[in-house]
C-alpha positions in Angstrom: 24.9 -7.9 27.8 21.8 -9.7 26.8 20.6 -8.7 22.8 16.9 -8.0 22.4 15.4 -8.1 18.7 12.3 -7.3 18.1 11.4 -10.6 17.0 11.5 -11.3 20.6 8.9 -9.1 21.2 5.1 -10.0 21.6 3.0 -6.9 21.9 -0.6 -6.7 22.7 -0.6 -10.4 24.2 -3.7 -11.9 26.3 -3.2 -13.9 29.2 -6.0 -15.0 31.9 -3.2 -15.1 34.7 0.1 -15.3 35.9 0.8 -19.0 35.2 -0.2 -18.4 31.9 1.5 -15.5 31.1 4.6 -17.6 32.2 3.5 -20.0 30.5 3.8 -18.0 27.1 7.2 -16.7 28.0 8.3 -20.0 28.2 6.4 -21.2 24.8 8.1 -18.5 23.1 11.9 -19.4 24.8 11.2 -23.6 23.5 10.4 -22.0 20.3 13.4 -19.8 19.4 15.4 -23.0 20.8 16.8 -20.7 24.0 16.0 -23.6 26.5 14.5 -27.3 26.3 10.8 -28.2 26.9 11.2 -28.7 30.8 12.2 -25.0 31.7 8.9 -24.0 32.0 9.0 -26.4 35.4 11.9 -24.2 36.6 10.4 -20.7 36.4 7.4 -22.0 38.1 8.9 -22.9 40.9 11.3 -20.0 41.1 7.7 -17.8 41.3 7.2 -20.0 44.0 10.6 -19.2 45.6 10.3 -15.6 45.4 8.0 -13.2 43.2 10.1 -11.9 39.9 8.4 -8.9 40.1 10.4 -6.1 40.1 8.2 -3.3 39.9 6.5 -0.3 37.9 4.5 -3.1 36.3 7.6 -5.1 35.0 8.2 -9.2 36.3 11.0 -10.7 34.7 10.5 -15.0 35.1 13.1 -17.0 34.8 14.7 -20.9 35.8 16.4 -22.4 38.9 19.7 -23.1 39.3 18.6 -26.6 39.1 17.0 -26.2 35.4 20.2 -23.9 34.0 21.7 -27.0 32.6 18.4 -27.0 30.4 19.3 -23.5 28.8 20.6 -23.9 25.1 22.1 -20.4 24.5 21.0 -17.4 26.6 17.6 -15.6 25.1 14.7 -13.5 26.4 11.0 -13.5 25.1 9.0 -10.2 25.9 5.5 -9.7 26.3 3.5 -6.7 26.8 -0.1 -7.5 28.8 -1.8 -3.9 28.0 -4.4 -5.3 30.4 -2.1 -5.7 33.3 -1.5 -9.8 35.2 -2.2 -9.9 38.4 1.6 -10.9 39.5 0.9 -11.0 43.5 0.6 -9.5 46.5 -1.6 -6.6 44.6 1.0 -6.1 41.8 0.3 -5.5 38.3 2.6 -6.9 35.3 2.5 -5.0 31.9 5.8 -6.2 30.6 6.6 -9.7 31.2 10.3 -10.5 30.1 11.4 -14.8 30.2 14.6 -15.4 30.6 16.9 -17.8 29.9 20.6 -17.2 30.9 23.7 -20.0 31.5 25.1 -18.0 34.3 24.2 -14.4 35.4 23.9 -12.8 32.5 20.5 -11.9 33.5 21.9 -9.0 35.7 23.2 -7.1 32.7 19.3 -6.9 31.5 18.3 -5.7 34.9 21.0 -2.9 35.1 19.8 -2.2 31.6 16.2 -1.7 33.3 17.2 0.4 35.7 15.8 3.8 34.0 12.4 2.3 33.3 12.2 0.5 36.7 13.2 4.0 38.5 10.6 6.0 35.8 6.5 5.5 36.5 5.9 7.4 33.1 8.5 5.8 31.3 6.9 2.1 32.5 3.5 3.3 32.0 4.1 4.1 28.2 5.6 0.5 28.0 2.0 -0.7 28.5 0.3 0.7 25.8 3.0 1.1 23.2 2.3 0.0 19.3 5.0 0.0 18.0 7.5 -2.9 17.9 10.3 -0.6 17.3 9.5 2.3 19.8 8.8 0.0 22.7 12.6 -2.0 22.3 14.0 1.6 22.4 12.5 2.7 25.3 13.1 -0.8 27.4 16.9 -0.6 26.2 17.1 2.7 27.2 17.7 3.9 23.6 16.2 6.5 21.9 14.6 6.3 18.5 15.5 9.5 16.2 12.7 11.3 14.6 12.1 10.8 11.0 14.0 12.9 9.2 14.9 14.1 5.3 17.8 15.8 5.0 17.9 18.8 2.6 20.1 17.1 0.3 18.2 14.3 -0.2 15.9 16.3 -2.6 17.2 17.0 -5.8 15.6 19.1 -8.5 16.1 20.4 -12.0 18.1 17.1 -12.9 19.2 17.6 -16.2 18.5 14.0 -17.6 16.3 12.1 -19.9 16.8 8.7 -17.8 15.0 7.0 -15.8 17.9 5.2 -13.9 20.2 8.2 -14.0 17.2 9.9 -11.2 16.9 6.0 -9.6 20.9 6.5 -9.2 21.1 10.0 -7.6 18.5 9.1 -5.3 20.4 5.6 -4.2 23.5 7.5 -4.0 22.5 10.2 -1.8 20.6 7.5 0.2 24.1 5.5 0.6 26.4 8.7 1.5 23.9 9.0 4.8 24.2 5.1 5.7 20.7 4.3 5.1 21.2 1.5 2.5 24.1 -1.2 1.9 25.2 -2.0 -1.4 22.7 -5.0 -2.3 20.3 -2.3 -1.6 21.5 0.2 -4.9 21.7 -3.1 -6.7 18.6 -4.0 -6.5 17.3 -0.9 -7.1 19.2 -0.1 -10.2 18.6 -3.2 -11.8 15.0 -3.8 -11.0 12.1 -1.5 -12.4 11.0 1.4 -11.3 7.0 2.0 -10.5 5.0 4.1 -12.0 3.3 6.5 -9.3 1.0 8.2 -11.6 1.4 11.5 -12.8 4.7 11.6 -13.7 5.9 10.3 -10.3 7.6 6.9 -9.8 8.5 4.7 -6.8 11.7 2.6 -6.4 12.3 0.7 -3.2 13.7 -2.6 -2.1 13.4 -5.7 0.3 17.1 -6.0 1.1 19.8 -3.7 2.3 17.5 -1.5 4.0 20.0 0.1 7.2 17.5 3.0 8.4 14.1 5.1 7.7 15.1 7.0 4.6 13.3 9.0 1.4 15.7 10.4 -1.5 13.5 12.3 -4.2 14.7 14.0 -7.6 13.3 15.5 -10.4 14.2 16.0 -13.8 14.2 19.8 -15.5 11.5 18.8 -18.2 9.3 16.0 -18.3 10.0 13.0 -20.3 9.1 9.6 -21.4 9.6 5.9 -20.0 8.8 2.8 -22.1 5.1 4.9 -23.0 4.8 6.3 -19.6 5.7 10.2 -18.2 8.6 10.4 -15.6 8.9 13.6 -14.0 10.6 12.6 -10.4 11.9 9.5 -9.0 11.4 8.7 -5.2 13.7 6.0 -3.7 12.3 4.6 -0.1 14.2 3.0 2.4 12.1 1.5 5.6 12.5 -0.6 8.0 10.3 0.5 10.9 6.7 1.9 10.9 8.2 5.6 11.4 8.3 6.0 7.8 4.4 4.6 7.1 3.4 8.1 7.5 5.8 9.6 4.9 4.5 7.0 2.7 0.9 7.4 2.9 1.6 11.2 2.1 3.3 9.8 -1.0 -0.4 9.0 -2.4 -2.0 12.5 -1.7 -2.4 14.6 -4.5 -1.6 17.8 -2.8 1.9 15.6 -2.0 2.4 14.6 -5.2 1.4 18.4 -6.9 4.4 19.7 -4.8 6.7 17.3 -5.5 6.3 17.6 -9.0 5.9 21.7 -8.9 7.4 22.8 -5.6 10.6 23.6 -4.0 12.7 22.0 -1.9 11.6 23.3 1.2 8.0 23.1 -0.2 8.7 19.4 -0.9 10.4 18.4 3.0 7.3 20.0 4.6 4.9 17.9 1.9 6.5 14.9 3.2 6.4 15.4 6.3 3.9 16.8 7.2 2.4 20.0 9.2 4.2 21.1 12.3 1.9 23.5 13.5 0.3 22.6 17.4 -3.5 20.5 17.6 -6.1 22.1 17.6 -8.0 21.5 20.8 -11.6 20.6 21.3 -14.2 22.3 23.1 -17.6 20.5 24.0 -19.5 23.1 26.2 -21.7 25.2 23.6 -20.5 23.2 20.2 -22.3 20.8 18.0 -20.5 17.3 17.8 -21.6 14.8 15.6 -20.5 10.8 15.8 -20.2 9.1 12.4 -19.0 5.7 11.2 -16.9 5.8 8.0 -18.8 3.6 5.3 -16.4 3.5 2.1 -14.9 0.6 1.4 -11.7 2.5 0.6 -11.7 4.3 4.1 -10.6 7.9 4.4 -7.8 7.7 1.4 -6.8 10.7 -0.4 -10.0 11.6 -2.3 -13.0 11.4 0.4 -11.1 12.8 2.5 -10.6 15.9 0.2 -14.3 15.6 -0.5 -14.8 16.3 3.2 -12.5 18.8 3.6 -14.0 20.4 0.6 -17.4 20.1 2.6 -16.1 21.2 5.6 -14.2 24.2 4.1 -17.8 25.8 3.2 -19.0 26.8 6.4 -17.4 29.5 9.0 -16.9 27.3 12.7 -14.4 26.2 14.1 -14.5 22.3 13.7 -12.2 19.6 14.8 -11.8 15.9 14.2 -11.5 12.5 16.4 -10.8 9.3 15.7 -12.3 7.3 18.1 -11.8 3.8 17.4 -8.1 4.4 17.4 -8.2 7.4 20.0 -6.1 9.4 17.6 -5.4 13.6 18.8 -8.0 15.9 17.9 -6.6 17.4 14.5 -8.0 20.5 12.4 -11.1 19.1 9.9 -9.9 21.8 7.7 -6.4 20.1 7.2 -6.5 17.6 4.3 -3.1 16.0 5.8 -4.1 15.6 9.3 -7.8 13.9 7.8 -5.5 11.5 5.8 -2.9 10.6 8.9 -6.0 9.6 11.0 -5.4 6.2 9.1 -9.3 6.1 8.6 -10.3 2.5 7.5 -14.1 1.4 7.0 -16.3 1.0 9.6 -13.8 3.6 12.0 -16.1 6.2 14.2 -15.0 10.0 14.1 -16.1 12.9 16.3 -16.5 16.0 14.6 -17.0 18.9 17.0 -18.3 22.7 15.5 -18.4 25.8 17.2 -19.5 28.5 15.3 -22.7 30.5 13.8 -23.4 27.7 11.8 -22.0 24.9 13.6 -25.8 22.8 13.2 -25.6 23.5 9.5 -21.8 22.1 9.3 -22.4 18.7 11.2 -25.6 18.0 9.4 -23.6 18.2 6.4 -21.3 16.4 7.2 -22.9 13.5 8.4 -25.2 13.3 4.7 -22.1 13.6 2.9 -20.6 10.8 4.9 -23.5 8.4 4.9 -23.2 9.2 1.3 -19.6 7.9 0.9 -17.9 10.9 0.0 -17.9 10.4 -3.3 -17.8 6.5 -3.4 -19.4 3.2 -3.3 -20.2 2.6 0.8 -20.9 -0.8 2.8 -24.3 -2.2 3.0 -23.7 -3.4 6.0 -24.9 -1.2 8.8 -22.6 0.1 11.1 -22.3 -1.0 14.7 -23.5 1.7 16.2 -25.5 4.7 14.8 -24.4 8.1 13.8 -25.5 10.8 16.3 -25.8 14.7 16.4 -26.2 16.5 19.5 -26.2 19.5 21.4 -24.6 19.6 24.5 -25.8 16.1 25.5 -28.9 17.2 23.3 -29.2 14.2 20.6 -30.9 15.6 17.3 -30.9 12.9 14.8 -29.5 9.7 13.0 -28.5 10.5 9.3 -30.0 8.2 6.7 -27.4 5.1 5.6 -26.3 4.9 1.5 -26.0 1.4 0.4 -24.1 -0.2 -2.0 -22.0 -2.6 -2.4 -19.6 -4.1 -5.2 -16.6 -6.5 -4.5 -14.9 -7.7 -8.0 -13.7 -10.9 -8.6 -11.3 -12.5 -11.3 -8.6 -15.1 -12.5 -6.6 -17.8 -9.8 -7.2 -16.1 -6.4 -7.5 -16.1 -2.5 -8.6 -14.2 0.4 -6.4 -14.0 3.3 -6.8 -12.7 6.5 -4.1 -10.7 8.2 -3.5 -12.2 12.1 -0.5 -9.9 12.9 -1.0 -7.5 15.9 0.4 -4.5 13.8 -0.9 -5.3 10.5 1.3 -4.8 7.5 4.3 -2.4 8.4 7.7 -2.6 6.9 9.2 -5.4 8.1 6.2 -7.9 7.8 5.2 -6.4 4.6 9.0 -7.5 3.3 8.2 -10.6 4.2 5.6 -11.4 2.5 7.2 -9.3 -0.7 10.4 -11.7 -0.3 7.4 -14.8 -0.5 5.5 -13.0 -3.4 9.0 -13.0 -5.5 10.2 -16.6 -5.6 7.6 -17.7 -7.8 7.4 -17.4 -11.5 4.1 -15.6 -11.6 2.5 -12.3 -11.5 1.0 -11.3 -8.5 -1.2 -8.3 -7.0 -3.2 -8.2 -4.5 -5.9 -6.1 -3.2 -7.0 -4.8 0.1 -11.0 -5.8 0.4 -11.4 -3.8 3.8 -10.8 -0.7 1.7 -11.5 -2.1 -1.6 -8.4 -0.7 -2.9 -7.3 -1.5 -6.7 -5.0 -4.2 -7.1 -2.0 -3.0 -6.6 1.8 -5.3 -7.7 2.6 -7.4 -4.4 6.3 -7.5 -5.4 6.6 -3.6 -4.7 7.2 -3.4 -0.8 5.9 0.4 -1.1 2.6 -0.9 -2.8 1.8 -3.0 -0.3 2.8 -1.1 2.9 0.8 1.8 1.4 -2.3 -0.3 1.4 -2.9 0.4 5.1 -3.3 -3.1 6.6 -4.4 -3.6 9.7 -5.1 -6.9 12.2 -8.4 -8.9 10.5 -7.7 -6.9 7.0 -8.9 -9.3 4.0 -6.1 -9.1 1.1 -7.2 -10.9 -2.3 -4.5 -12.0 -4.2 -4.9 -12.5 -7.6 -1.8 -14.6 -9.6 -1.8 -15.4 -13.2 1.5 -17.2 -14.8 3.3 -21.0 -14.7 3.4 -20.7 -10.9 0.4 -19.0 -10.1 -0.9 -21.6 -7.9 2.3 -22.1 -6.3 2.5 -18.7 -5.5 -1.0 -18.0 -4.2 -0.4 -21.7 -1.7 3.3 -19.8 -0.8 1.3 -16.7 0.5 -0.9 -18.6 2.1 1.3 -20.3 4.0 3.5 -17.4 5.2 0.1 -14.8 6.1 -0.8 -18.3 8.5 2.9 -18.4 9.9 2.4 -15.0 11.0 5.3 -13.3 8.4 8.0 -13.6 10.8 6.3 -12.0 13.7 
């Protein structure tokens, strides 16, 4: 049976044809030393034998008999075209998969395909999949299991003092379920603990991660830490982008009131998140309004309270839209859904009211938003302008805050982030592993949002920093290898972090 990792997997890729797109299959295959330079000459003249398209938007390109002998060890390289390759005789590739097998092992992958090739849904979601992890699932005919936090992974009332005796419960709980290895509570144990704010600290690590996990326990009474207050101790384990969610919620303070006030069951549905159904929109008769976010910090936890705050004050119904990532309409009165709309500067939402004094609402909201919610906003004017309207009706543009302040300081660089997904857990251990080799200190900050600096040895910190493809990161290193360390980045954001 052929082995698929995800580092096999190219999502979101570009071609101009199907040559190309074979092309890049067969790129990839040179590169991960499956086959030798001249096997590209093979699967173009197998397409020329017979099409490799096999159907419900999937080809699978591969060698002659004549060019097996070039095949190294058997591999595939799998690329998703969300804009569909003309692959012949009217048919559309999606998912391109090159092979390279030394005899037929390529018929294992097709009997493997068989659900997806007999599925139009299943092969239709393949195309516009995100997520690394999700889309290997569904083409392996696997299934990914929700994110999950057992009961018993929450601990409170600890009687303890220590620091490391709530870093230990939490690691051990974490290894009874299988989610860590044993490098994993090393690493933890012996390295420091981050202070969350308000009591609250973060513990994580870059090896010996096995699944999606969260462990959390707090202590009866609050105590102190080397100066600092320690009231509960969570312990992340993460290795796909299920968790980013859960981790985003770790830096709202409603999230981080309940952990350090409420129950147990309080504390699973904090971190989790809502389960109740969205909210649906309704255009006939409602007022919607079009804005562009303008913080530099995007919709974090504060704005978007001062929005919900705003939003809160009037009577109508009104719902929320992300539209540049064509999120689900979610409640505008939820501060959890505002938050998991992953709202970064310069994103347009659509806000829809329907009520008595559904005018008064989106007018409101659209001054408070050109106003920043609360913080410094972009000068530079969005792409498009902020509309109101009445069923089709437009009513007016709302005046544009400026201001603008970008700090600067010590041995530092700006780097732009080329990976399709952003930052997400794997990726974002990369660059952590990078950050630690050298002998410096090193934090970095996410300009896009203008976030604070934030440690770039904490694989939490940095996944919690929302980064997206074309995000600036500044990095800022001070110590004997502080160049070193800012030339190491560098050169790993350019190789593309292992992706």
């Amino acid at each position: 049976m052929l082995e698929l990792s995800e580092s096999n997997i190219h999502l979101n890729a570009n071609a101009a044809d199907k040559q190309q797109a074979i092309e890049m299959a067969a790129s990839a295959l040179v590169q991960a030393d499956n086959v030798e330079n001249g096997y590209l000459q093979g699967m173009l003249a197998r397409e020329q034998q017979t099409s490799t398209f096999l159907g419900n938007g999937i080809a699978i390109p591969h060698g002659t008999l004549d060019t097996r002998s070039m095949v190294k060890k058997t591999g595939v390289q799998v690329f998703q075209f969300p804009q569909g390759i003309e692959w012949g005789e009217g048919n559309i590739a999606y998912v391109v998969i090159g092979i390279a097998a030394r005899s037929d092992e390529h018929l294992s992958l097709l009997r493997q395909l068989t659900h997806v090739l007999s599925d139009e849904d299943t092969a239709a979601k393949l195309a516009k999949i995100t997520d690394v992890a999700e889309f290997r699932a569904i083409l392996m005919g696997e299934t990914i299991e929700p994110f999950e936090i057992p009961t018993a992974n929450i601990s409170v009332d600890v009687d303890t003092q220590s620091l490391l005796t709530l870093v230990a419960i939490n690691a051990g709980q974490l290894q009874v379920q299988s989610a860590v290895e044993n490098r994993f509570i090393s690493e933890v144990i012996n390295n420091a603990a981050l202070p969350l704010g308000k009591g609250l600290w973060v513990t994580d690590s870059v090896v010996g991660n096995v699944k999606n996990a969260l462990a959390f326990s707090r202590a009866k009474t609050i105590f102190s830490h080397n100066g600092k207050a320690v009231k509960g101790v969570i312990t992340v384990s993460a290795i796909s982008d299920q968790i980013n969610p859960t981790l985003a919620r770790l830096l709202d303070d409603e999230v981080q009131t309940t952990l350090l006030n409420g129950n147990s069951t309080e504390i699973l549905t904090a971190l989790l998140g809502s389960s109740s159904d969205v909210e649906t929109q309704s255009v006939e008769g409602a007022v919607v309004g079009t804005f562009t976010i303008r913080n530099e910090h995007g919709l974090h936890a504060r704005p978007s309270a001062n929005l919900v705050n705003e939003v809160k004050k009037f009577t109508s119904k009104i719902t929320v839209q992300n539209l540049t990532r064509e999120s689900e309409v979610v409640s505008a009165k939820s501060l959890m859904k505002i938050v998991a709309l992953g709202v970064t500067q310069g994103h347009r939402l659509r806000f829809v009211a329907e009520g008595e004094d559904a005018k008064q609402a989106i007018e409101a909201l659209g001054k408070v938003i050109a106003d920043g919610l609360g913080e410094n906003v972009s000068a530079v004017p969005p792409s498009e302008p902020d509309t109101i309207e009445i069923m089709g009706e437009q009513i007016h543009a709302p005046a544009v805050s400026e201001d603008h302040n970008l700090p600067a300081n010590a041995i530092e660089a700006v780097f732009v982030i080329k990976n399709e997904h952003g930052l997400h857990a794997r990726s974002s251990a990369v660059l952590v592993n990078e950050v630690k080799k050298y002998n410096a200190s090193v934090a970095v900050q996410n300009l896009d949002r203008n976030s604070q600096l934030v440690s770039a040895k904490s694989l939490m910190k940095i996944v919690a920093l929302g980064v997206v493809k074309g995000t600036r990161l500044r990095f800022v290193a001070t110590g004997d290898e502080a160049q070193q360390a800012i030339d190491g980045i560098g050169a790993v954001i350019k190789s593309g972090l292992g992706e």
